[in-house]
N, C-alpha and C positions, 0 to 999 in steps of 0.2 A: 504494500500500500504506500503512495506516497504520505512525504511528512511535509505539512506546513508549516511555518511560523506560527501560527495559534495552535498548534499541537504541544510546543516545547513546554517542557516544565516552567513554571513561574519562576523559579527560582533559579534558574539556566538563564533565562531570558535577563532576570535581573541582574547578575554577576557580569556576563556581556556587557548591560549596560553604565553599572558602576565603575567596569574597567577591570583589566586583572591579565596576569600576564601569562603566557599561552607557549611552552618550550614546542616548537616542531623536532617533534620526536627523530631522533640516529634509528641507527638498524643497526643490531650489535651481530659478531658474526664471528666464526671459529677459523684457523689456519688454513682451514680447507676452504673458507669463505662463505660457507652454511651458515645460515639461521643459527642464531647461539639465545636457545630460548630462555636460558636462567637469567642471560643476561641481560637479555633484553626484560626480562621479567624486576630485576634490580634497577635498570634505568628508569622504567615503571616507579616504581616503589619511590625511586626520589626524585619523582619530578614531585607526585603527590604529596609527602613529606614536604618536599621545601615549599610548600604553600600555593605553586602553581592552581589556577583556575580553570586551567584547559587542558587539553590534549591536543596537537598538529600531525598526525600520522598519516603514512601515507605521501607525504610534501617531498621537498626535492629534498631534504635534512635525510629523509629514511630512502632515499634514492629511487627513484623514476625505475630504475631497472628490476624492482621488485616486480614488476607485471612482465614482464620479460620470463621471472625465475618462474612464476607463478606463485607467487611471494604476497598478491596483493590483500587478498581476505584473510592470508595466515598470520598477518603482521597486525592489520585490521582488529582482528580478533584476539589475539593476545594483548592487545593495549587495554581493549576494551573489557575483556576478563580480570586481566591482573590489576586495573583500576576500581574494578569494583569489588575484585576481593579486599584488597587494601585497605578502602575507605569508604563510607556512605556518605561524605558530604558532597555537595554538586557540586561537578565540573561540567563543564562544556568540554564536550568530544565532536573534532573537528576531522572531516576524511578529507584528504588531498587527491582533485579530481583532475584529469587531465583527457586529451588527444580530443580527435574530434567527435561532433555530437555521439555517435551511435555508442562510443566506446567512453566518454563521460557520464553519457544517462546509465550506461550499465553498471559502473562505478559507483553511482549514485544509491542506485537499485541494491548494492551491495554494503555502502554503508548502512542506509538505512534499516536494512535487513538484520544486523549487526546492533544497530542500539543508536547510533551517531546522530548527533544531534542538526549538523551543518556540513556542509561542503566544498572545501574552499578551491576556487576552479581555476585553473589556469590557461590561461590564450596559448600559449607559448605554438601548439598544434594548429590554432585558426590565425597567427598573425598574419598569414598575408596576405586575409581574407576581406573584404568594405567593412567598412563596423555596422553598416547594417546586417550584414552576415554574421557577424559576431554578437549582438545584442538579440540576431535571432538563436543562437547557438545557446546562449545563457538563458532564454525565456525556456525555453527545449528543458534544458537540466534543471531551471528552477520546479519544473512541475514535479520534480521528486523528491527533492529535498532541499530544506532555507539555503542562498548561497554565500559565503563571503566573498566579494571580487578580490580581484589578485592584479594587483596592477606590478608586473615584476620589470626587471630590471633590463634593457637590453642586450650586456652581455650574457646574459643566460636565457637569450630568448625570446624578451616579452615583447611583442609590438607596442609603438608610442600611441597615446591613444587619446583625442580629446577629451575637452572638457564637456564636450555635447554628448561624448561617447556614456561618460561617467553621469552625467544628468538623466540618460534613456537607461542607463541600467540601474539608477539607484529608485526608478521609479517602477520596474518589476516588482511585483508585491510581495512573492515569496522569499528578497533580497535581505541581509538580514544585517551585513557588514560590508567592509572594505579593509581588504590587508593593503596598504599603502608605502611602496616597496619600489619605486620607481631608481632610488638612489638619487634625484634631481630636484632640486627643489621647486621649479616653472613644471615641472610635471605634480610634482603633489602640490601644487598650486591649482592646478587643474581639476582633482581630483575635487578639492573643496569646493571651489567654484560647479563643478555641477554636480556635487552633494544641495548647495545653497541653490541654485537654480531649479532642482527638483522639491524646494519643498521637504526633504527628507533627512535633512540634521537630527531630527529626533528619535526615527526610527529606524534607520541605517547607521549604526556605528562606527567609526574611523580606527581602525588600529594598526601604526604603527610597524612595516617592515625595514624602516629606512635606519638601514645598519651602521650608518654614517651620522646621522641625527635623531639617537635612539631618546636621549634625553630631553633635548630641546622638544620634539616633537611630541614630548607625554608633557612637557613644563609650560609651553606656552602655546596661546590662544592663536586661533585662524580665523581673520577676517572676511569676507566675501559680498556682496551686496545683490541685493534680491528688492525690487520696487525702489529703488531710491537708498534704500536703508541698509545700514552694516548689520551682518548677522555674524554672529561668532559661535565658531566650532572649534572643538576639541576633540582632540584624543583620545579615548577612553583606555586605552591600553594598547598592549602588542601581544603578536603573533612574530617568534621571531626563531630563525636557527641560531642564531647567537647566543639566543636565550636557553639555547640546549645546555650549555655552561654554565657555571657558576649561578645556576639559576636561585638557589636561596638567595643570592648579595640583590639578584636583580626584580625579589619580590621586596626586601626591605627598602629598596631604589626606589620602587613605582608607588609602595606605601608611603615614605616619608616629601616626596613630590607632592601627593596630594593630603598629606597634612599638611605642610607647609602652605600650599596654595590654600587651604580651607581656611590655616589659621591665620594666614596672613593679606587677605582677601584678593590673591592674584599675582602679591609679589612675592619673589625667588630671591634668595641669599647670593650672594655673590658664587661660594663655595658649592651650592648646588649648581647652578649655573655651569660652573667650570667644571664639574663631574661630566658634561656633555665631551668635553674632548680627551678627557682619560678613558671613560668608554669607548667613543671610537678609537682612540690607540688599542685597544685591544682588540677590537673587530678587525682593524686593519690586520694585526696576525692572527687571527683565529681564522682569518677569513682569508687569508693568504694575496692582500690587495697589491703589492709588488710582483706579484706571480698573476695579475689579471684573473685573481678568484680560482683560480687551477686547484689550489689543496683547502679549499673552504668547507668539505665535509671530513675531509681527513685533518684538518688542524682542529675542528672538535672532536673529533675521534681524539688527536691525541692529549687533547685535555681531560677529558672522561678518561682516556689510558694511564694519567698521571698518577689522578685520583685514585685508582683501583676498581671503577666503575666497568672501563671493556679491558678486555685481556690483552686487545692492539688495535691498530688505527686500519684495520683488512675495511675494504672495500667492494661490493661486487665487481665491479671493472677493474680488473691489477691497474691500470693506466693508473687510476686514480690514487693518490697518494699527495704527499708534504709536498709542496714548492722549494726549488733550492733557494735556501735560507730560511724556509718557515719556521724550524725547531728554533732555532736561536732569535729569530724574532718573539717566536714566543716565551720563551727564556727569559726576555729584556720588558717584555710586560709584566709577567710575575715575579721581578725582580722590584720593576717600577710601581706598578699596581697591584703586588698583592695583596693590600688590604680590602682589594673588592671580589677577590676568591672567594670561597665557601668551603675550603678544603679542610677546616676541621670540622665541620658540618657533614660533612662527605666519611671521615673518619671515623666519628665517634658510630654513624651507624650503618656503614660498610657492609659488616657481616651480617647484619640483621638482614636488608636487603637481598642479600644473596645466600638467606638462607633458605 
């Protein structure tokens, strides 16, 4: 059966809307390059521990080639299993959809099958399509399940897409979010402008994939004008592979942003403020941005390997691995910015995890 947005739990829908940070789940995996179920079952266990509010499985983080392996409902279903053994409090379970329509709505048809609350879909397969083809593409998959759009980033893919594009799709009714991931900021300028042109600030949520202004973009307000008048939007969160990492540092991050902002009616500390460019310093090598993104699931990979979380940074595709220089980039961040790890957070209950 399809799911719509008035289907979702109240209490799903409300967490979305307060904001809350959403790790896009790795694929842990054994020497041989196999599903490594415990451990994936342990990455599990601490996303939910570190307070995360979602789930992203399925996404380019748990790698595209899962549906290749025949990987994609088994990975699907272990999240969604080992999440609710874990804990009864509500997350948002988010399936990562892709290729074109016939093979996103079956995608779809398959989280929802599964328990998954939303869909977060990606162009990458219709970019070289008219965005009337593409706005037709998303109405298609929204009939099966709420979607998040996915505005990603060019090098990996995503076609540029206006802001007329973003205004026809934020006004699909089974629309539910926007991951906002462009990497440019005239492009997530865009995005807001036809979030406000639609009418749909309130009920379409903004979160967050620009791995370069992870901070800024959860700290300050977005202006837009709709009849004459300023309307401002925000953030409500993210959805982020970054956030695969040191994800406890970056749920007390996204918590003390929006006290500050509560308690201080809108204004930011200098020292918050400036937390935006020690974050991105660490994206840049997590994410391997001197290597043109090349080892950005393997430089999380080897920060979960640090920790004790995967056994190693294995890959489905051997290609895929560190950028020359990634280790030592990342070396020079947790030398610089250790204090925004989570690693004895990660230690003290390692073994529980994986037992």
């Amino acid at each position: 059966m399809p799911l719509n947005r008035s289907d979702l739990p109240q209490n799903v829908l409300s967490l979305l809307s307060q904001g809350t940070v959403i790790p896009a789940h790795p694929l842990a995996l054994d020497a041989q390059r196999s599903f490594h179920r415990e451990r994936q079952r342990a990455l599990t266990r601490y996303y939910v521990d570190a307070g995360a509010g979602g789930l992203a499985v399925g996404v380019h983080t748990t790698q595209f080639a899962i549906r290749e392996r025949g990987l994609y409902s088994t990975v699907l279903a272990a999240a969604m299993e080992d999440r609710l053994a874990w804990s009864n409090r509500p997350m948002a379970m988010i399936a990562g959809l892709c290729g074109q329509t016939a093979q996103a709505v079956a995608e779809a048809r398959t989280a929802v099958s599964l328990g998954y609350h939303a869909g977060l879909l990606s162009l990458a397969a219709v970019g070289s399509a008219s965005e009337d083809e593409i706005v037709e593409h998303c109405t298609q998959v929204a009939k099966e399940i709420p979607l998040v759009g996915f505005y990603l980033q060019t090098v990996v893919g995503g076609p540029v897409l206006s802001s007329d594009f973003w205004r026809r799709f934020a006004l699909i009714p089974n629309v539910l979010a926007i991951k906002v991931a462009p990497f440019n900021r005239y492009r997530t300028l865009d995005v807001v402008r036809g979030l406000v042109d639609a009418g749909a600030e309130d009920r379409v949520f903004l979160y967050t994939g620009n791995d370069d202004h992870i901070v800024l973009d959860l700290a300050l307000p977005f202006v837009a004008q709709r009849d004459g008048q300023d309307v401002t939007v925000r953030f409500r969160g993210g959805l982020l592979g970054h956030w695969s990492v040191w994800t406890a540092s970056a749920v007390r991050q996204l918590r003390t942003i929006k006290d500050e902002l509560a308690r201080s009616g809108g204004a930011l500390s200098p020292e918050l403020l400036a937390l935006d460019s020690r974050v991105t310093d660490c994206n840049s090598a997590f994410f391997d941005v001197a290597n043109n993104f090349h080892g950005c699931i393997a430089g999380c990979h080897e920060v979960l390997r640090r920790q004790g979380l995967l056994e190693g940074i294995w890959c489905l595709d051997p290609q895929e691995g560190l950028g020359a220089g990634q280790a030592q980039a990342i070396d020079r961040v947790y030398a610089q910015h250790g204090d925004l790890a989570d690693d004895a957070f990660v230690s003290e209950n390692l073994q529980r995890w994986l037992s």
